[in-house]
KOLNULO-814854 format. One line per 3 residues: their letters; for each residue x negated, y negated, z negated of N, C-alpha, C. Coordinates in steps of 0.2 Angstrom, whole numbers. Last residue first. Example, Ala and Ser with C-alpha at 12.3 -4.5 7.8 and 13.67 -1.06 7.14 Angstrom:
KOLNULO-814854
sa) -64:11:-35:-68:5:-36:-64:0:-39 ~ -66:28:-39:-62:22:-39:-66:16:-39
END
This chain:
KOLNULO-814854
xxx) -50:274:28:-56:276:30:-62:272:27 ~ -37:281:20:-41:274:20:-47:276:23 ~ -23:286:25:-30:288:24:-31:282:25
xxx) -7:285:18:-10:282:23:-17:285:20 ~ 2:288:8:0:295:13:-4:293:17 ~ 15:275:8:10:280:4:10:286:10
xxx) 8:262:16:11:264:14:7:269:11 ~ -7:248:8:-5:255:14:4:258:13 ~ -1:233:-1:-4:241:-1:0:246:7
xxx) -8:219:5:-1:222:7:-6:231:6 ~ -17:207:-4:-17:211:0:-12:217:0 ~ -12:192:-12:-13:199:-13:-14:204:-8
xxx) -17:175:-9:-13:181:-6:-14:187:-6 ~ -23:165:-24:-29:169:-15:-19:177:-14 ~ -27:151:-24:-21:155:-27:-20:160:-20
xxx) -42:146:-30:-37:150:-28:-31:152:-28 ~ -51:132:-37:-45:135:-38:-41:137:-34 ~ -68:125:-37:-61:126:-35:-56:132:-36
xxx) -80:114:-35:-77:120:-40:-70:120:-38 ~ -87:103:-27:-85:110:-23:-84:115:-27 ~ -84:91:-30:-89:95:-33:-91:100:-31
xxx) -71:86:-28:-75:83:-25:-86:87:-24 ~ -61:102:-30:-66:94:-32:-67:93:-29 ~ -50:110:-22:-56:109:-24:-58:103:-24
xxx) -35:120:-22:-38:113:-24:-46:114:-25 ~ -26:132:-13:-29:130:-16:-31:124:-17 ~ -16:146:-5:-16:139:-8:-21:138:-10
xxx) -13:160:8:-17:155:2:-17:147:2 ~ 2:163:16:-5:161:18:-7:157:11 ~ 14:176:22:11:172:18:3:169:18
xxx) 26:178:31:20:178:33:15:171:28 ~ 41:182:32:36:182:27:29:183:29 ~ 52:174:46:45:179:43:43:179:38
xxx) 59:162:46:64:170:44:59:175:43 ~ 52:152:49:54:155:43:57:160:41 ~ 43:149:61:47:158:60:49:157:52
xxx) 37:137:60:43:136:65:44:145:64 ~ 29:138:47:33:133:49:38:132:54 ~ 28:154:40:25:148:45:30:143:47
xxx) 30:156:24:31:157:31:26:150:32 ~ 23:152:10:25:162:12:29:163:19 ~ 8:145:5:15:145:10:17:152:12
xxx) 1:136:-5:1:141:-4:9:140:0 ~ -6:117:2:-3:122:-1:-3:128:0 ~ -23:113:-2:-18:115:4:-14:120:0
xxx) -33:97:-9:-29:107:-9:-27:106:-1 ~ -47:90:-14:-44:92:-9:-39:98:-12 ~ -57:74:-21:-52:82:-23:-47:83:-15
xxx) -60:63:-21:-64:67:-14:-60:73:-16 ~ -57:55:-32:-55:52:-24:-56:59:-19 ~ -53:59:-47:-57:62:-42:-54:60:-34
xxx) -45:48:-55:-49:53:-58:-56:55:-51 ~ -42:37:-48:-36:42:-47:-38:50:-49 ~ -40:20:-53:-44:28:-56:-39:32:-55
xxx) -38:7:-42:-34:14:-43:-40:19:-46 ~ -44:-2:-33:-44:-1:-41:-44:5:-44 ~ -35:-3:-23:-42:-1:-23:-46:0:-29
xxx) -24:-11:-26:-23:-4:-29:-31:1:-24 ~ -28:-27:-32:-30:-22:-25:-27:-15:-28 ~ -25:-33:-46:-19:-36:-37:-23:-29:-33
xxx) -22:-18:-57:-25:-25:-56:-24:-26:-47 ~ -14:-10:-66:-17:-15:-69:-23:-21:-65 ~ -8:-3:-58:-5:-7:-60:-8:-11:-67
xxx) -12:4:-42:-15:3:-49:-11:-3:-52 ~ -5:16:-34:-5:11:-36:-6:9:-43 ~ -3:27:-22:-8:27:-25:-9:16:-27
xxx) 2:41:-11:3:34:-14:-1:33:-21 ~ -6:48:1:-6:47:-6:-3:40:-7 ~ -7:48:16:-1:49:12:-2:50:7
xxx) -20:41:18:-15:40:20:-9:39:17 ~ -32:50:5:-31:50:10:-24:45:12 ~ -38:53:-8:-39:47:-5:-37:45:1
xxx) -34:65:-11:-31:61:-14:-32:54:-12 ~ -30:77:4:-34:75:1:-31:67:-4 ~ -26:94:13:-25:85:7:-29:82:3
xxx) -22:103:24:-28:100:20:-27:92:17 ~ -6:109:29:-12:103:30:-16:103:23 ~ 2:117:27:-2:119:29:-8:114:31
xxx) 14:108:26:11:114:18:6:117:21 ~ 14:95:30:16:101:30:12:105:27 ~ 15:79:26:18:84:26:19:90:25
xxx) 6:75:38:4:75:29:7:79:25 ~ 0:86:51:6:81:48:5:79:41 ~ -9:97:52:-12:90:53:-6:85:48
xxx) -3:108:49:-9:107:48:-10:101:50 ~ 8:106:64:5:109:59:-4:108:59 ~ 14:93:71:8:95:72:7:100:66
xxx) 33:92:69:27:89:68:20:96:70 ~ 44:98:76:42:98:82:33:95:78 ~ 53:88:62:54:94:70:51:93:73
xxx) 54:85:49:50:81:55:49:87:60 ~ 63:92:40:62:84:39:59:83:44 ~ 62:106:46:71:102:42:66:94:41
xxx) 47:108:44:48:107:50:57:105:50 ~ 40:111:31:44:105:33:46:102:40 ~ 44:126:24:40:120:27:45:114:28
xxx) 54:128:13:48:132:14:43:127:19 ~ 62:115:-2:61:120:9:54:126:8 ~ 73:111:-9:65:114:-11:66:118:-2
xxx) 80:95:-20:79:102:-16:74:105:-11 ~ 85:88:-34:81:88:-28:81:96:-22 ~ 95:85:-43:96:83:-37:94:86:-31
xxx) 93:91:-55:93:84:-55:94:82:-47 ~ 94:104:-53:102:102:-54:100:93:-57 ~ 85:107:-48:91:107:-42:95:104:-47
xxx) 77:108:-58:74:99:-54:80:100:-48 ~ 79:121:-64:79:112:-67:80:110:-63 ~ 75:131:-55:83:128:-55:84:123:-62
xxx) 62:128:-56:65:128:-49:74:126:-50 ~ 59:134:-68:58:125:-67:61:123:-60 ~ 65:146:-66:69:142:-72:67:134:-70
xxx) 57:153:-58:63:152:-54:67:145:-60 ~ 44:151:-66:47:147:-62:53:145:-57 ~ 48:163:-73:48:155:-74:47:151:-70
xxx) 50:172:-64:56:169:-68:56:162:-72 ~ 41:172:-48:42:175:-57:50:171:-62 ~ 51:174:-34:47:170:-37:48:173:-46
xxx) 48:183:-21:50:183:-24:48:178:-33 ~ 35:181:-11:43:183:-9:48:179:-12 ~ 25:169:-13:27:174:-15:35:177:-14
xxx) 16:157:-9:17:164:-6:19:170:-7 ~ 22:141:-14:20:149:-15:21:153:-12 ~ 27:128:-16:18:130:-15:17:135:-18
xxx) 39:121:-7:38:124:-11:29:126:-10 ~ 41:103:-3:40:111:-1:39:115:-8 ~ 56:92:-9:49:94:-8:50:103:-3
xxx) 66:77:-10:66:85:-6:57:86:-6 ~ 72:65:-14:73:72:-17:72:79:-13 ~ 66:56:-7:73:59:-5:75:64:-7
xxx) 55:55:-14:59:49:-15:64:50:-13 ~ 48:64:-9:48:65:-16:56:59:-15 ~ 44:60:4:51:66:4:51:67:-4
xxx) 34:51:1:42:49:3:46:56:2 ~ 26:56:-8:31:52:-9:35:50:-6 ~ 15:67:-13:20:66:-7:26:63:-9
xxx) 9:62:-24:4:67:-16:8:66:-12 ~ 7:48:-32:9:54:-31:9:56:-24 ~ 0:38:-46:-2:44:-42:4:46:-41
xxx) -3:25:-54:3:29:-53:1:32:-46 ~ -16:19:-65:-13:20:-60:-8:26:-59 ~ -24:17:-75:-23:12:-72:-18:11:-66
xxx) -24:28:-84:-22:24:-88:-24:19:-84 ~ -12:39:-73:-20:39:-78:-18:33:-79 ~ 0:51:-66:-1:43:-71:-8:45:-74
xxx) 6:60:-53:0:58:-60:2:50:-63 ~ 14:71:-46:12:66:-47:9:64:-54 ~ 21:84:-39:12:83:-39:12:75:-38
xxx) 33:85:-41:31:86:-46:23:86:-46 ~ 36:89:-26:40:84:-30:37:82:-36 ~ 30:100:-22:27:96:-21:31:90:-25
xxx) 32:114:-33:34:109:-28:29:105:-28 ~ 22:120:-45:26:125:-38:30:121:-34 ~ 7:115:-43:14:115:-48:18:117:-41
xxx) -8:113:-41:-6:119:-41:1:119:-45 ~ -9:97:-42:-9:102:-35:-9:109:-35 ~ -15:99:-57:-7:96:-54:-5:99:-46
xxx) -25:103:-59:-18:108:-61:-13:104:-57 ~ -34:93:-58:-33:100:-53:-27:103:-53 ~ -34:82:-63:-28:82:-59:-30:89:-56
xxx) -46:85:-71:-36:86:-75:-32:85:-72 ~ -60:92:-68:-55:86:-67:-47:89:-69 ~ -64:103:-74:-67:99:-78:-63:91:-73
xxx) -53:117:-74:-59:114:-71:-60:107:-74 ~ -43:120:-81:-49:126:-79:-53:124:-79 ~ -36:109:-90:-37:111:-86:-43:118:-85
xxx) -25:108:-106:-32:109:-104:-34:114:-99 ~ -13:99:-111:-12:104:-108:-20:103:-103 ~ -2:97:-124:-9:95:-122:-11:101:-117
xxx) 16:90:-124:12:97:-122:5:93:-120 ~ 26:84:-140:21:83:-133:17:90:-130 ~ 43:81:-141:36:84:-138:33:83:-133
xxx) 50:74:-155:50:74:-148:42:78:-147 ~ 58:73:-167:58:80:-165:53:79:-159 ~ 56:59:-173:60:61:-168:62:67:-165
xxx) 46:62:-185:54:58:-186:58:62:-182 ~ 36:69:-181:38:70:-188:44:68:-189 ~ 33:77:-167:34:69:-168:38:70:-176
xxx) 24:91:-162:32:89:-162:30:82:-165 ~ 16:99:-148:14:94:-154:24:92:-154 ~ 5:112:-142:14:110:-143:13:104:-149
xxx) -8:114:-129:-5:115:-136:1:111:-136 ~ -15:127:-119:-8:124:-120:-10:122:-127 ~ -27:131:-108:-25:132:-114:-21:126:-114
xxx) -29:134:-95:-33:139:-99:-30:137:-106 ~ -24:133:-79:-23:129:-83:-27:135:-89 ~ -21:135:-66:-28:129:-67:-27:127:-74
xxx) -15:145:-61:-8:139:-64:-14:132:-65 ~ -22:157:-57:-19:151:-50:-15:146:-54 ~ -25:162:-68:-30:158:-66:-28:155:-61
xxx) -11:159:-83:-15:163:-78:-20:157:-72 ~ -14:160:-101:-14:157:-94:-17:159:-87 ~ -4:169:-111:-10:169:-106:-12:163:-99
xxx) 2:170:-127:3:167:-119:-3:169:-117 ~ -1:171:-141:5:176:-138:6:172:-129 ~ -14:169:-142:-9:164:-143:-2:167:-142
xxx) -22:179:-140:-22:178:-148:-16:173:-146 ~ -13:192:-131:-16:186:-133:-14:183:-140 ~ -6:206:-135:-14:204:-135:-19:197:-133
xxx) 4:203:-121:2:208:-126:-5:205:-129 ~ 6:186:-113:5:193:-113:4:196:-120 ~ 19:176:-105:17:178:-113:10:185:-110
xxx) 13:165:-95:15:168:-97:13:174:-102 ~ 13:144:-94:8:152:-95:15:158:-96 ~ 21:135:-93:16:132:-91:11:142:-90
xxx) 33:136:-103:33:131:-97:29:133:-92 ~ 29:142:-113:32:148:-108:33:144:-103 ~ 14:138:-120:23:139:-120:23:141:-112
xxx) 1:135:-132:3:142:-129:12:141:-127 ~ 5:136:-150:-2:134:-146:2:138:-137 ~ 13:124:-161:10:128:-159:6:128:-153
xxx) 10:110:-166:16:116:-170:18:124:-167 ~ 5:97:-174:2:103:-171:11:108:-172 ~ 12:81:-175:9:87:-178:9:90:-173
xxx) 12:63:-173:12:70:-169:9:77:-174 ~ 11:51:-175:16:54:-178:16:61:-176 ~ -7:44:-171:1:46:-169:4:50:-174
xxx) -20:48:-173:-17:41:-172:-11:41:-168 ~ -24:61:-176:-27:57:-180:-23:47:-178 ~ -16:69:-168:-15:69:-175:-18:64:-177
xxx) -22:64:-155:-15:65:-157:-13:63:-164 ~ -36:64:-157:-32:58:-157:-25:58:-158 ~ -38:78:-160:-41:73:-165:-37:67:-162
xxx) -35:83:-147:-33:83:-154:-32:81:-158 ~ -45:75:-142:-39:75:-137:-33:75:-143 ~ -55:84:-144:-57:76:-144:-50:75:-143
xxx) -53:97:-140:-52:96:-146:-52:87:-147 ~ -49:95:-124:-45:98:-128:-47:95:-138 ~ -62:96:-116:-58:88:-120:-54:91:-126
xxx) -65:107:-110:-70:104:-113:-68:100:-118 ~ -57:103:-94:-61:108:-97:-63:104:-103 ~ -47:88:-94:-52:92:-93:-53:95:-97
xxx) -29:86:-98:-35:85:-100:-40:90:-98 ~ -12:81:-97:-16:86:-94:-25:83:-96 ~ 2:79:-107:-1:74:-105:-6:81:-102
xxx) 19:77:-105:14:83:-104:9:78:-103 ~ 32:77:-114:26:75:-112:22:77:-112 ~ 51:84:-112:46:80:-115:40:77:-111
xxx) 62:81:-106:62:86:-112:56:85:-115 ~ 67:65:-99:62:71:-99:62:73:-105 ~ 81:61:-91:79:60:-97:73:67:-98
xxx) 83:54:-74:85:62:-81:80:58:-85 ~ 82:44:-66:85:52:-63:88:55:-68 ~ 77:31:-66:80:34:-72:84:40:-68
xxx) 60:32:-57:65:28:-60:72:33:-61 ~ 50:39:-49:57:38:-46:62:36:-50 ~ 38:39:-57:39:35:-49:45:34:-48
xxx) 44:42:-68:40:34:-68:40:33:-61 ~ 47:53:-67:52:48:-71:51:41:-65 ~ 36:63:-65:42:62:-59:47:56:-59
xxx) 30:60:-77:26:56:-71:31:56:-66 ~ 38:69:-83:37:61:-85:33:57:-79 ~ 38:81:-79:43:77:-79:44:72:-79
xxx) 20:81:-74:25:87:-76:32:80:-75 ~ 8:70:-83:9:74:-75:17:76:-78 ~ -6:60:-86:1:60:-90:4:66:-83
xxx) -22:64:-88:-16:61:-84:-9:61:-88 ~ -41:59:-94:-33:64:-96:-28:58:-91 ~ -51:53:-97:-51:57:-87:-45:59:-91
xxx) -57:49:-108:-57:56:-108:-55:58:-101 ~ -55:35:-108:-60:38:-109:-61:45:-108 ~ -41:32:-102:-48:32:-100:-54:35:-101
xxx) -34:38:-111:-35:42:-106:-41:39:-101 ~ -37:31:-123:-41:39:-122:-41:40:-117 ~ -32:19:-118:-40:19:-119:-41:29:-119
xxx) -20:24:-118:-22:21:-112:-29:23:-112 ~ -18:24:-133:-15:30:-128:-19:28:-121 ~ -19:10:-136:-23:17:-137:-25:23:-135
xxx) -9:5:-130:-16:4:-127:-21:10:-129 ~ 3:14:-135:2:10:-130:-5:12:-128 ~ 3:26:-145:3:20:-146:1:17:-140
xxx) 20:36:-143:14:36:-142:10:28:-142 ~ 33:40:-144:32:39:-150:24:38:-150 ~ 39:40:-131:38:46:-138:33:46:-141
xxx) 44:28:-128:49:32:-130:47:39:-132 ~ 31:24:-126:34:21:-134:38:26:-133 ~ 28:29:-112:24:32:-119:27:29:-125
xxx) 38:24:-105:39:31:-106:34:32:-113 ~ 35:11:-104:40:13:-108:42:18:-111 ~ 22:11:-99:21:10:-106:28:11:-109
xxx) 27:13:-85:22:18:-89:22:18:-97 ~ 34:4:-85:39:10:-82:35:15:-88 ~ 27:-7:-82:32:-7:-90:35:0:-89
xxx) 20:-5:-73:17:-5:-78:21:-4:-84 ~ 28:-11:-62:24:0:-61:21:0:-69 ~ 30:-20:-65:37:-18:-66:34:-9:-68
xxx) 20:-27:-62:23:-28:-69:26:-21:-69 ~ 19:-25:-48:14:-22:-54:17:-22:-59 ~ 30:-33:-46:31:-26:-44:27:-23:-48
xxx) 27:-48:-46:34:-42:-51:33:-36:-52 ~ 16:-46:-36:17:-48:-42:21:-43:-48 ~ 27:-45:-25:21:-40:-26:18:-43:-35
xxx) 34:-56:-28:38:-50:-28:34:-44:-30 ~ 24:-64:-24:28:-68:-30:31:-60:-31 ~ 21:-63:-14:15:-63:-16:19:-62:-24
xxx) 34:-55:-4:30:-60:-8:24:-59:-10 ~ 38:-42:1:40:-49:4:39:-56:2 ~ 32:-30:-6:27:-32:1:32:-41:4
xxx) 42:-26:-12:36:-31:-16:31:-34:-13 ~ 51:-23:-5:53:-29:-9:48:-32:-11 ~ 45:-10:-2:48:-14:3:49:-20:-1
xxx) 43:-5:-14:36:-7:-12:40:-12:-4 ~ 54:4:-19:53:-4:-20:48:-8:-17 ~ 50:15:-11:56:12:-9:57:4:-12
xxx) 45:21:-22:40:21:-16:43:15:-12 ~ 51:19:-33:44:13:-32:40:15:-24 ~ 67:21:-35:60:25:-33:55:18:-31
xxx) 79:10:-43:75:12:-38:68:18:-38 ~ 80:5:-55:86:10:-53:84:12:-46 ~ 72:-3:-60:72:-1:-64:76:8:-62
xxx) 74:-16:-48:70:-10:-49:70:-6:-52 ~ 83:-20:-58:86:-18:-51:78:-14:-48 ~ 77:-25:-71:86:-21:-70:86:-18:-63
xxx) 69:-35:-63:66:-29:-66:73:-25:-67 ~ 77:-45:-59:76:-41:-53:72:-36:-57 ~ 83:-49:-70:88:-44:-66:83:-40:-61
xxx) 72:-54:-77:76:-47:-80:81:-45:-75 ~ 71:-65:-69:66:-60:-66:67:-54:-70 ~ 83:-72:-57:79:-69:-64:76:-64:-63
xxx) 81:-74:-41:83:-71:-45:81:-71:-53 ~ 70:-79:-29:75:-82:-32:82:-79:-40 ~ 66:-67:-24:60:-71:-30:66:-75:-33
xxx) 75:-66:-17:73:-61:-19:70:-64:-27 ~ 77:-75:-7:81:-75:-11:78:-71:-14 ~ 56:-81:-5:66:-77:-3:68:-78:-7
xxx) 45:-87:1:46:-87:-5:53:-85:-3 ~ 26:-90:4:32:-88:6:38:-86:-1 ~ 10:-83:0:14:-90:2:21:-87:5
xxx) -1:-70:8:0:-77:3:4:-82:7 ~ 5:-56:13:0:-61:17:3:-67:8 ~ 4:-41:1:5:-46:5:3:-52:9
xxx) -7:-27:0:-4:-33:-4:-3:-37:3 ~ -5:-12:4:-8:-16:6:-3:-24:2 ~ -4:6:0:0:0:0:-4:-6:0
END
């Protein structure tokens, strides 16, 4: 998003500035960015507006603004999961709670701030959100190695019951896990200067791809799958129903294309300073491609093909397609 030419002034600017926040406030930010781009004076507004969005969500649980801000600085941690889908698309639903996501390694620094400057107790380790239970984990969960994720903590709020989920990536950048969430609707961030998200316009018309190769989907998932239908959105295999005839692999769009977080189709807006070249979006050079269980013009085939993300560093995370066992009686040479 490119700031405005200086000078000029509409009915628009002409408005109180609590109405034109009110009328934002009920808008997608991808779709207010039309308004923002018709002033110098609107574009203005409009930071404010990506910034009260953020700070509103962290007071309504019960987290201290700036200092919440300064961790996530210091530590590279994002806000992701429901709350970051809030913040770009404005009052859809009320979020069950707060995922905040932190590098390899942070987890206990991360802790320590929780408990040590917030309302927040520990109240367990490990939820069925994010991992699956196994036999003989010390946490009663396991996190599996395609979710990018190694360990879960549960924090309740002493007054308001409210929760926060600390949620410690594989790899030592925090937005890896988010490129591995089973829609594209839900691959957005918040760091403490900017509102990240992968795919924003079809986010904005409530329509994502899905990102798995898998026939049939585990149960948890199917449970986050049929949350976000009953907020509205709804879930394709490709995206050839939105853009008919797009170039696979190339379009930004389609689940077979190479992505990257500094690229075109990121939206990517710092709201703390006028260039969104500013933007700490953690890791500019991070790449994925989604997992896809058809190809974009035979969706009636199951012809699944790997997903993954890789750093700027070149560590990266498979979500590698199981190999189809022989039938039975077949000799394996």
């Amino acid at each position: 998003m490119q700031a405005p030419a200086v000078g000029g002034i509409n009915l628009w600017d002409l408005l109180p500035v609590h109405i034109r926040h009110d009328v934002l406030s009920r808008m997608s930010l991808v779709v207010a960015i039309k308004l923002a781009l018709t002033s110098t004076r609107s574009y203005a507004l409009y930071k404010d507006h990506c910034a009260s969005r953020v700070n509103r969500q962290l007071s309504k649980f019960g987290m201290p603004v700036p200092e919440t801000l300064d961790m996530m600085q210091a530590h590279k941690a994002v806000l992701s999961g429901s709350v970051a889908v809030l913040i770009v698309e404005g009052g859809l639903f009320i979020p069950g709670d707060l995922d905040i996501f932190v590098p390899k390694g942070t987890m206990e620094e991360i802790h320590k701030f929780v408990v040590g400057s917030t309302q927040y107790t520990q109240t367990g380790q490990g939820t069925s959100q994010w991992s699956e239970p196994t036999a003989g984990s010390l946490t009663g969960y396991d996190s599996s190695h395609e979710t990018g994720i190694v360990d879960v903590r549960i924090y309740a709020h002493q007054d308001s019951r409210k929760i926060i989920n600390v949620i410690e990536t594989s790899l030592d950048i925090s937005t890896s896990a988010v490129m591995l969430f089973h829609t594209t609707f839900v691959m957005s961030f918040v760091t403490w200067n900017a509102i990240v998200s992968a795919y924003p316009l079809t986010t904005s018309k409530g329509e994502g791809l899905l990102n798995s190769y898998q026939q049939e989907e585990k149960p948890r998932v199917k449970t986050c799958l049929d949350k976000y239908k009953t907020r509205g959105f709804t879930i394709a295999d490709s995206c050839e129903s939105w853009k008919p005839g797009h170039l696979c692999g190339t379009h930004g769009y389609c689940g077979r294309t190479i992505r990257k977080i500094s690229d075109p189709t990121t939206m990517r807006i710092c709201f703390t300073e006028w260039s969104n070249k500013d933007a700490d979006v953690i890791d500019r050079g991070m790449e994925w491609r989604l997992a896809c269980r058809n190809d974009c013009r035979d969706s009636d085939k199951y012809r699944p093909s790997s997903g993954w993300v890789c750093t700027s560093s070149g560590i990266r995370v498979d979500r590698t397609v199981a190999p189809v066992a022989p039938p039975a009686g077949t000799t394996l040479l």
